[in-house]
N, C-alpha and C positions, 0 to 999 in steps of 0.2 A: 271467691267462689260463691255461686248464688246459692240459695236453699232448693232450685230447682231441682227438685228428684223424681223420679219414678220405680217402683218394684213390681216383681213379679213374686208368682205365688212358690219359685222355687228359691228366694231369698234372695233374687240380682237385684241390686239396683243401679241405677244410672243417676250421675251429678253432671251437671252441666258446670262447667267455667264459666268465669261470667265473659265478657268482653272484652275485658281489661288483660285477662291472664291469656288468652286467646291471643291478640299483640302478642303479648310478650313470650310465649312459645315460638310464633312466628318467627322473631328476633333472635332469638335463641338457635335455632334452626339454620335461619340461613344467614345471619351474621359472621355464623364462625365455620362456613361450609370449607374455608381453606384449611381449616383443623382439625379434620372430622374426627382423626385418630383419636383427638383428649376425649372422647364418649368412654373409650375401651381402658384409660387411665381413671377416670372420674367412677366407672362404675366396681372395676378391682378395689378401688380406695372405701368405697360404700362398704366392699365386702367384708374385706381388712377389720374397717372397724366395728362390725356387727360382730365379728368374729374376737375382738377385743372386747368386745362388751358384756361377751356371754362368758368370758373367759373372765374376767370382773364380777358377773352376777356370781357364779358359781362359786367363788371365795366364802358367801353366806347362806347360799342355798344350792345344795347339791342337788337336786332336781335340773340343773340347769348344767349339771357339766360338759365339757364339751367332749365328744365321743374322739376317740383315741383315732389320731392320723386324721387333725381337722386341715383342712384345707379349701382351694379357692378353686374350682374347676371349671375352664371354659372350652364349651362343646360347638364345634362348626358343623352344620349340618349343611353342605352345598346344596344337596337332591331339592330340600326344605324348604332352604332357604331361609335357614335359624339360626343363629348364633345365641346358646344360651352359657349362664354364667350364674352357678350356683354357691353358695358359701352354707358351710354349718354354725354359722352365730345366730344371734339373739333371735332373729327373727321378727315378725312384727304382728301383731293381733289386726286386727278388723280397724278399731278406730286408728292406731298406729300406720296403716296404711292411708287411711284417710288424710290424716293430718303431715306423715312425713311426706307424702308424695304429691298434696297440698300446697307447700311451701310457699310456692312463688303467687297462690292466689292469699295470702296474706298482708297486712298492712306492708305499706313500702314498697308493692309492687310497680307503682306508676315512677316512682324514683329509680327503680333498679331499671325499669327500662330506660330513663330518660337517661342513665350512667354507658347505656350500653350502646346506645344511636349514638350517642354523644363521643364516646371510647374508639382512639386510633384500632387500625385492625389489631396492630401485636398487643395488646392488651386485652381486647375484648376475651381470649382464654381465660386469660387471669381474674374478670369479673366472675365468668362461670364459675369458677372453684369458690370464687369467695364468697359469693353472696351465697352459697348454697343450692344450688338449682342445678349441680352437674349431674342430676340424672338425667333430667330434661334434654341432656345433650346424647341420648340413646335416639331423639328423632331426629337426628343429623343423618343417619345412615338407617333408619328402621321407620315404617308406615304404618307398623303396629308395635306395640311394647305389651308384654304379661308380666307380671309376675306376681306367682305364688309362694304364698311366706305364713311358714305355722311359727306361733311363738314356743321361743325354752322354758318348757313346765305346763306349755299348754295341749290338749290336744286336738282342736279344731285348725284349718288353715284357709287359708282366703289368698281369691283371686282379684287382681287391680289389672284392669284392661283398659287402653284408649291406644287412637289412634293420632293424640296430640292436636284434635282438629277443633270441639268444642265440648268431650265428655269423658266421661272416664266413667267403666262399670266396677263395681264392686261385687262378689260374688262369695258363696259357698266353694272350698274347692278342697284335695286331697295332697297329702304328703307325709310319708313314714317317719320321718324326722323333722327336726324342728332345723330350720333355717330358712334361706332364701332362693328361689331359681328367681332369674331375669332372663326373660327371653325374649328376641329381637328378630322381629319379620323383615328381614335386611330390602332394603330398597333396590329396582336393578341396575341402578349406577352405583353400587357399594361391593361391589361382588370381591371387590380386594379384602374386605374384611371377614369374609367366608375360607380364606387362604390359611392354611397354619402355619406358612414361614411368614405372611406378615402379619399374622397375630403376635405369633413367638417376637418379632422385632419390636413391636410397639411397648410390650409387655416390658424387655430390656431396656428401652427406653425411657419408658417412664416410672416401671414397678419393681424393679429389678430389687430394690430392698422394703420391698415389704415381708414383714419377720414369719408371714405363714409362707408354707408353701405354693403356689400358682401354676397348675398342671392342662397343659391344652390336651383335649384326646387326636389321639392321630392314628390312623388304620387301628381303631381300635385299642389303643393303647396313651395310657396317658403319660403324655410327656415333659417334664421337669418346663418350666417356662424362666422359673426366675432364680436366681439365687441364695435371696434371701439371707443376704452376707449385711451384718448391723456393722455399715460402715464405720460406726462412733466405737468399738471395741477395736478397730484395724488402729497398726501405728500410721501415724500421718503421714511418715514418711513410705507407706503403701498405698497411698491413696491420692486420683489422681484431682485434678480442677475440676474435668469435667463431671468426676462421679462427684464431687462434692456439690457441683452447682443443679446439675440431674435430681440429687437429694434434695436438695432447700426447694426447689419445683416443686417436687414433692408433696415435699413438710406444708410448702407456703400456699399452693396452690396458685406463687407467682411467675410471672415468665422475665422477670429482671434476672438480674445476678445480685449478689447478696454484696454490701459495702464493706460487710467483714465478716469473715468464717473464724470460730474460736474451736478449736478442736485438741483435746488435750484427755491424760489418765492421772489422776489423783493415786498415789499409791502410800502405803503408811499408816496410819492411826486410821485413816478409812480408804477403802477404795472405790471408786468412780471412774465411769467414762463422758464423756459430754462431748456434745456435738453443737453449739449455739453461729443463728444466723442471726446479724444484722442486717435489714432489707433495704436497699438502694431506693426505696421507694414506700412512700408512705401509704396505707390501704387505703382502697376504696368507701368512703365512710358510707353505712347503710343500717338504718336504726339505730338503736341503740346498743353503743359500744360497752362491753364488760370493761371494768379494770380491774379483772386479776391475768396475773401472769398465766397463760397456758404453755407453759416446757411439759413436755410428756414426761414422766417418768416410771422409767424401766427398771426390772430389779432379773436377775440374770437375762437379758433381753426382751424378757417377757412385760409386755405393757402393764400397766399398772390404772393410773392417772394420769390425764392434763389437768388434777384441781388440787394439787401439792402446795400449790404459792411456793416453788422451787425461787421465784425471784421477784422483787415486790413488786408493787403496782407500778412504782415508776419507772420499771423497767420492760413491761406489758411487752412493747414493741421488739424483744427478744425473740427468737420464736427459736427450739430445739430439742433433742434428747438429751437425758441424763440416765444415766443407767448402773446401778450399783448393787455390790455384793452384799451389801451388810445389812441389806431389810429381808424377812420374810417374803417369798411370793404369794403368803395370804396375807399381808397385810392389812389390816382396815383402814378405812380412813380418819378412826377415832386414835388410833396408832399412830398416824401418819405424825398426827399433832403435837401427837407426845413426846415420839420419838427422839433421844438427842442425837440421832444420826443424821436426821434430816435437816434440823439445825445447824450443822456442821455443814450440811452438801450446803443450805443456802446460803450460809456466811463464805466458803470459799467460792463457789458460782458467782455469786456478787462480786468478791472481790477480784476475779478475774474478768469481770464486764466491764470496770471500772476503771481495771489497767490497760487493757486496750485499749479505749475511750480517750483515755490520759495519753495513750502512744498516739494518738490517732490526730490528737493536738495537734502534733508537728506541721501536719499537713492543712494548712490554715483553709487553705478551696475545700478541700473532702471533707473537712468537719464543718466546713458552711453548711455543705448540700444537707450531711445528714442531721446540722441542727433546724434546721427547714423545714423537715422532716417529723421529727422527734425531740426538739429542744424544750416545747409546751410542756411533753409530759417527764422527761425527765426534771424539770421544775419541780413537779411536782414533789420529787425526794425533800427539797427544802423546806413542806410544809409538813408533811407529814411522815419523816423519819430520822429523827435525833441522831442516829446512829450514824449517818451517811451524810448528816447536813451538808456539815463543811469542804466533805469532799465533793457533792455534786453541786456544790457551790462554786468549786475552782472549776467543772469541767461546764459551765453555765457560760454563754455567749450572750448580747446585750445590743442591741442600737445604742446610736450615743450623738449628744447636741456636739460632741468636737471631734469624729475621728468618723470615715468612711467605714462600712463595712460592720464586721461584728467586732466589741472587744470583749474582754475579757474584767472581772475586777479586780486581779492582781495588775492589770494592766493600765486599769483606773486608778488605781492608787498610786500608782508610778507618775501618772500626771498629775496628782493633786497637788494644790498652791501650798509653799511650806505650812502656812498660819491653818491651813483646812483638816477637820478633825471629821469630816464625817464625808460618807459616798451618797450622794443627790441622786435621786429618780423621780420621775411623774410617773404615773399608770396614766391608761385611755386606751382605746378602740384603736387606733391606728397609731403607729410609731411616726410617719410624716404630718401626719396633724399635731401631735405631740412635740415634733421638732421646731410649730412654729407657735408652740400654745404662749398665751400669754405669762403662763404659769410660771414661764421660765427664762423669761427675760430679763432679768435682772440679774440670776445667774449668768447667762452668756455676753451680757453686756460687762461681767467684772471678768470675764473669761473662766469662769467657773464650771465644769462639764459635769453634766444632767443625764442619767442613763434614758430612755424612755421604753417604757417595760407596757408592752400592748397587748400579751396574754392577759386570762380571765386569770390565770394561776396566779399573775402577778401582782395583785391585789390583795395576797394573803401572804404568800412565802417573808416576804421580809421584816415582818414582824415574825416571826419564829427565828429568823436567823439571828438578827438583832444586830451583831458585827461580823466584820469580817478582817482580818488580821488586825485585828484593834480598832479598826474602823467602824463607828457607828452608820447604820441606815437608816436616810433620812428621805421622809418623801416629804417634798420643795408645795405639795400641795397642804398638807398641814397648817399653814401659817405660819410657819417659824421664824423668825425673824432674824436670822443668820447673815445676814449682808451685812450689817455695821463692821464687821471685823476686815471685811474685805474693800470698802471703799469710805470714806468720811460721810456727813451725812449732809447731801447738799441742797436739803429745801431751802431755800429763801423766805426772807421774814413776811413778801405779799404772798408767798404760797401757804404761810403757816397759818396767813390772818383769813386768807381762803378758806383754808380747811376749821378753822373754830368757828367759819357761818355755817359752812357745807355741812358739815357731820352730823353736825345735830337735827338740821333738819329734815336729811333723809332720814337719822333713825327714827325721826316721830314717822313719816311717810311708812317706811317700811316697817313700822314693831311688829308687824305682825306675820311677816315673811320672813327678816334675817333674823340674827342671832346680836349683831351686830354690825356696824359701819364703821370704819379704821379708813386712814392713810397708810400706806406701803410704798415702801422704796424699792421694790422687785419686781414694781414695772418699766417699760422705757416709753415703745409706742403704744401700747393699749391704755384705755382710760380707766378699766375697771375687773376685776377679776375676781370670782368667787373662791371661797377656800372654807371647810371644815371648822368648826368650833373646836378650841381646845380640850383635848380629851374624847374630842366625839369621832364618828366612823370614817372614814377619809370618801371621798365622794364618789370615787368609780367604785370603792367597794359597796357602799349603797346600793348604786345604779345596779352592779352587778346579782345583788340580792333580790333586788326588787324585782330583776329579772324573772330570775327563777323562780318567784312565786312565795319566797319567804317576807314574814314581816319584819319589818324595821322599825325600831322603835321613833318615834318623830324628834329631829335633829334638825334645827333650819340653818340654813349657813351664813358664815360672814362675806359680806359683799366690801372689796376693799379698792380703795379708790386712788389712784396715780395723781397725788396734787401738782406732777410737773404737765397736765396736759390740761390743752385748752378748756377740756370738757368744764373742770373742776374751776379755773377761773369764770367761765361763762355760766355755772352754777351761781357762784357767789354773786358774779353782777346782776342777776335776776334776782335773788332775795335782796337784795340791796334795794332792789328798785320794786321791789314789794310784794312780785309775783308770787304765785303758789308754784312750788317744783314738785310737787306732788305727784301728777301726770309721767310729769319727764322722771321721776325716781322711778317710777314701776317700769316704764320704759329700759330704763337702764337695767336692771335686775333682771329684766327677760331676754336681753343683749346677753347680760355676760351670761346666763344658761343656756343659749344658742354655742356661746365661746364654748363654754364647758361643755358641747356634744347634747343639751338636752333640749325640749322642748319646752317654750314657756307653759307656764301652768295649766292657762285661761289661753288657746291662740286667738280665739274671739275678740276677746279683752285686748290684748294687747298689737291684733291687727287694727282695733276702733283707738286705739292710742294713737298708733301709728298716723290713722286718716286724719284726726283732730290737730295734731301736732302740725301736718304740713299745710291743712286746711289754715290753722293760726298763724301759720308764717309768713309775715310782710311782703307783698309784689315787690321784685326788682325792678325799678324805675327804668323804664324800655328807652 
């Protein structure tokens, strides 16, 4: 949004959109014109939760209660041509309206649209809920939108007017209580949403369990729209697929079906209901992602919180109600903390995410899709949750240098060589670059299988695991010299007299770039391959730091050299014969950093390497 404004002397003002948000209204508009209905779902859901929020406020400040018989009321006015839709929650002040109804002229917006040109028709729904902007879907079927909204505790109210084209007014306006009207100058090819049997069906449809009540008026009288029945207190065995998938819609604002529904009542030392989806589909990423869990939770059906941490972060990709008898419905949130109730919902919650998970195994395809999905951040329980390590360690899936597909590491260790005491992994950017890295040639040539672990997470977790059924974890990038046990050691005595010229005089060449220069047996075809100093950071978790903007303390690494390859003899016959290898060491060293995914230091440097080296190189006699 620009800073473009204008007032008048009776408090209006006008904002202009810049350009950008103009697009992307557009797109909004008439992208999803085949669903126009989700307007009348997207703006209930608005209601819903203003009408939760005041009912929240009101726990510590009673100025803010909400007036007895709250409810969601949507008024069809044919003659008008209005469709308006009032709620008694929070409501919104002046700047509150500026900024929520804002949104999409916010950072990210050239992304959300380039998600939504880009988005199959049946998904494009699904963007609108998620990104935030389904009010904006009120200009699918309306030419003008209002709405006036006083806040709870306040008593001034203000009007938000546009006609979605390049402005929006903001104004002085009136209303006896605190909440919200939405009113919608219906378009004349929209006249079906002017109708109150297809209000009432859309409503059933999509809002059918929203916990306030939703009353359309009809000849004057307002009539029941929705149910209002909290499916997650129903037995399961009263409840159908489709209302359950109807709900995760809902909940998710996605239009998949959910890859697993967990629906169950805790009863006994505590009682609980829950309702948790697993989503067949991973969200839309847009900005920056929170990692706490948001499960709502409910205390006699009445909303509470989404900021409970009802399930850890590694489990974020949860999404559901939880609803229980044993907390206060004033609860605070400093309560929440303290609570050992809550503790308890989260320890059995968890532990029922984990045994589906676990049953879910069996199905080797259906737990590919959803580790595809969600495998990244379930990982993450390995670094940062003691308590679960070892188990979201077993439900953890893996590439791997010997087997198609995903394995598992109780699966790894089934194939490991009697004499092998530990579980091999590379980290890197890509699991098929990593299948052909040098790094791990020497394992695959003794038939030694290498997991290759190409998350960011995966760079941290297995140092906190540390083993896994007795098996130590070993990353093959470290330098450890683990192959003597698995083949004899087959340098030859001119490879060895090679390398007592070679070593030495790359480390004078390079002291002041590596750490060190070694010989390695845990190459086959490459000539040289960098690896980490003993002790020190392992290299993609470097890289990965470095990323992000943190410092790393200076670690130069060991450059280690394969004396069974040509390279390494044609090294020695050049010192032999007097040359400086000088040139050609720094050459080498910005090779194997290209191997290991990086760029050489200096590209300058070592492109003028490059020309002098082939510039030196003897004509082939024609």
């Amino acid at each position: 949004m620009t800073d473009s404004t204008s007032a008048t002397q009776t408090g209006s003002e006008t904002k202009e959109f810049s350009a950008e948000v103009g697009r992307l209204l557009d797109l909004v508009v008439h992208a999803l014109y085949s669903e126009r209905e989700i307007f009348l779902r997207e703006l209930v859901a608005n209601a819903a939760d203003a009408t939760d929020r005041r009912r929240f406020e009101a726990l510590t400040d009673g100025a803010r209660a909400l007036p007895e018989g709250a409810k969601i009321r949507i008024n069809p006015d044919k003659d008008a041509r209005l469709l308006t839709i009032s709620d008694d929650g929070a409501g919104m002040s002046r700047e509150e309206l500026v900024s929520n109804l804002g949104t999409i002229a916010r950072s990210g917006t050239r992304a959300f649209g380039q998600q939504l040109e880009n988005a199959k028709p049946e998904d494009r729904p699904s963007l609108i809920g998620q990104f935030g902007v389904g009010f904006y879907a009120a200009f699918m079927v309306a030419d003008r939108v209002e709405v006036v909204s006083r806040r709870a505790g306040a008593e001034e109210a203000w009007r938000w007017s546009s006609d979605g084209r390049g402005s929006y007014t903001i104004e002085p306006a009136s209303r006896e209580t605190a909440g919200t009207d939405i009113t919608l100058h219906i378009k004349t090819d929209a006249d079906e949403f002017l109708d109150t049997y297809r209000l009432q069906s859309i409503i059933r449809k999509w809002s059918d369990h929203i916990a306030w009540p939703v009353t359309i008026l009809q000849d004057g009288k307002e009539e029941a729209a929705n149910e209002g029945t909290a499916l997650w207190r129903k037995p399961r065995s009263e409840v159908t697929t489709e209302q359950l998938e109807e709900f995760y819609r809902h909940l998710t604002h996605k239009f998949d079906t959910p890859w697993e529904t967990l629906h169950w009542r805790a009863e006994g030392t505590m009682e609980f209901s829950a309702l948790l989806f697993i989503p067949s589909s991973r969200p839309f990423e847009f900005g920056e992602q929170t990692r706490e869990s948001r499960i709502r939770l409910h205390v006699r059906r009445m909303f509470i919180t989404d900021e409970a941490e009802i399930l850890p972060s590694w489990l974020r990709f949860v999404q559901g109600v939880v609803d229980t008898e044993d907390l206060p419905l004033n609860v605070s949130r400093e309560m929440l903390q303290a609570t050992p109730v809550l503790a308890r919902i989260r320890k059995a919650v968890t532990g029922k995410v984990l045994a589906a998970l676990k049953t879910r195994l069996e199905d080797a395809q259906a737990y590919a899709a959803f580790w595809d999905n969600f495998g990244p951040i379930l990982k993450e329980g390995m670094w940062d949750d003691p308590t679960y390590r070892t188990e979201v360690a077993g439900l953890s899936r893996f590439r791997s240098s010997a087997v198609d597909g995903l394995t598992g590491l109780a699966d790894y260790i089934s194939r490991m060589k009697p004499e092998q005491d530990a579980i091999y992994y590379v980290t890197g950017d890509n699991a098929d670059v990593l299948a052909a890295s040098p790094q791990i040639e020497g394992f695959k040539a003794r038939g030694i299988e290498v997991l290759l672990l190409s998350d960011a997470v995966d760079s941290f977790w297995p140092e906190r695991l540390g083993t896994y059924e007795g098996k130590t974890l070993r990353n093959v990038a470290q330098g450890l010299n683990d192959l003597d046990k698995f083949a004899p050691d087959t340098e030859t005595a001119a490879q060895k007299a090679d390398m007592e010229t070679v070593l030495p005089a790359l480390k004078t060449a390079l002291e002041n770039e590596v750490t060190d220069v070694r010989a390695t047996d845990r190459l086959v075809s490459s000539a040289m391959v960098l690896s980490a100093p003993e002790g020190g950071p392992d290299l993609q978790l470097r890289k990965l730091m470095q990323r992000s903007g943190q410092a790393m303390p200076e670690a130069k690494p060991v450059l280690e050299l394969n004396p069974a390859h040509p390279l390494a003899h044609m090294l020695a016959a050049r010192l032999q014969a007097g040359e400086d290898i000088a040139p050609l060491a720094h050459i080498l060293l910005d090779v194997a950093s290209i191997q290991n995914g990086d760029s050489p230091k200096d590209v300058n440097a070592f492109a003028g390497r490059i020309m002098d080296y082939l510039a030196a190189a003897p004509a082939t006699a024609g």
